[in-house]
C-alpha positions in Angstrom: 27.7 25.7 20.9 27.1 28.0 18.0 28.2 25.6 16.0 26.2 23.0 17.5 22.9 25.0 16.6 24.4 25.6 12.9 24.4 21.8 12.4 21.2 21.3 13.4 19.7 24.3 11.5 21.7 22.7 8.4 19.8 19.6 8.6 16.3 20.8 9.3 16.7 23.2 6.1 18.4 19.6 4.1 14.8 17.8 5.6 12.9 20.4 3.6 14.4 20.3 0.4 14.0 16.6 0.6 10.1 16.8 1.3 9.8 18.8 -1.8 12.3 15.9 -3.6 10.2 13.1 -3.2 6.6 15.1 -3.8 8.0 15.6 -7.8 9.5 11.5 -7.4 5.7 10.6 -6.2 4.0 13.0 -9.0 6.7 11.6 -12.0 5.3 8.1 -10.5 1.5 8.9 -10.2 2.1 10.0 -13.8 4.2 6.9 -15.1 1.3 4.4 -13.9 -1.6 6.5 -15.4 0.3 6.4 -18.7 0.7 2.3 -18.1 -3.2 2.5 -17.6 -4.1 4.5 -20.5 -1.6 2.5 -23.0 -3.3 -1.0 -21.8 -6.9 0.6 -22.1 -6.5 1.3 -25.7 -4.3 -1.5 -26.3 -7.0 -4.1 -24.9 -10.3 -2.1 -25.7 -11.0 -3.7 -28.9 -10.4 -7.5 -27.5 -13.0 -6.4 -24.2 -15.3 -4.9 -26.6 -15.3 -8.1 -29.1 -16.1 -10.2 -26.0 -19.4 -8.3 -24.5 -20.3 -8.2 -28.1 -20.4 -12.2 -28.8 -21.5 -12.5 -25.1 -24.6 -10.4 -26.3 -25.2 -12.1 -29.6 -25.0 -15.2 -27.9 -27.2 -14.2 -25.4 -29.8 -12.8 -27.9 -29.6 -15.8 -30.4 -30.4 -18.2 -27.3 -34.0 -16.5 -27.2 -34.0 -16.2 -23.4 -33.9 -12.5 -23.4 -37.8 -12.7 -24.6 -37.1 -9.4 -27.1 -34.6 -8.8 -29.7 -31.4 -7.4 -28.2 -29.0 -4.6 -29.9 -25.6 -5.9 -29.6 -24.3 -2.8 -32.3 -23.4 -0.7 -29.1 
């Protein structure tokens, strides 16, 4: 019976090391997809940024904005 009670101890202790396991696996992965986020930010900044800028010009050379528009932003 003592043994019994052993075992069971045993694998509630084994349950708790686990939890502590798999927080550091979730926080490696929660770190591993913010790097993926900031490397495709700067990798695709410049083509974003070109694109509101001719949307802009275009806008603004169209005349329907009434005033001139600053596209340098």
């Amino acid at each position: 019976m003592v043994d019994y009670f052993r075992i069971l101890l045993n694998a509630r202790l084994a349950k708790m090391e686990e939890r502590g396991a798999s927080a550091v696996e979730y926080g490696l992965l929660i770190a591993g997809i913010a790097a993926v986020i900031v490397v495709a930010i700067f990798a695709l900044g410049p083509m974003i940024q070109k694109a509101f800028t001719d949307t802009c010009e275009s806008v603004a050379t169209n005349g329907s904005l009434g005033t001139s528009a600053d596209c340098s932003n």
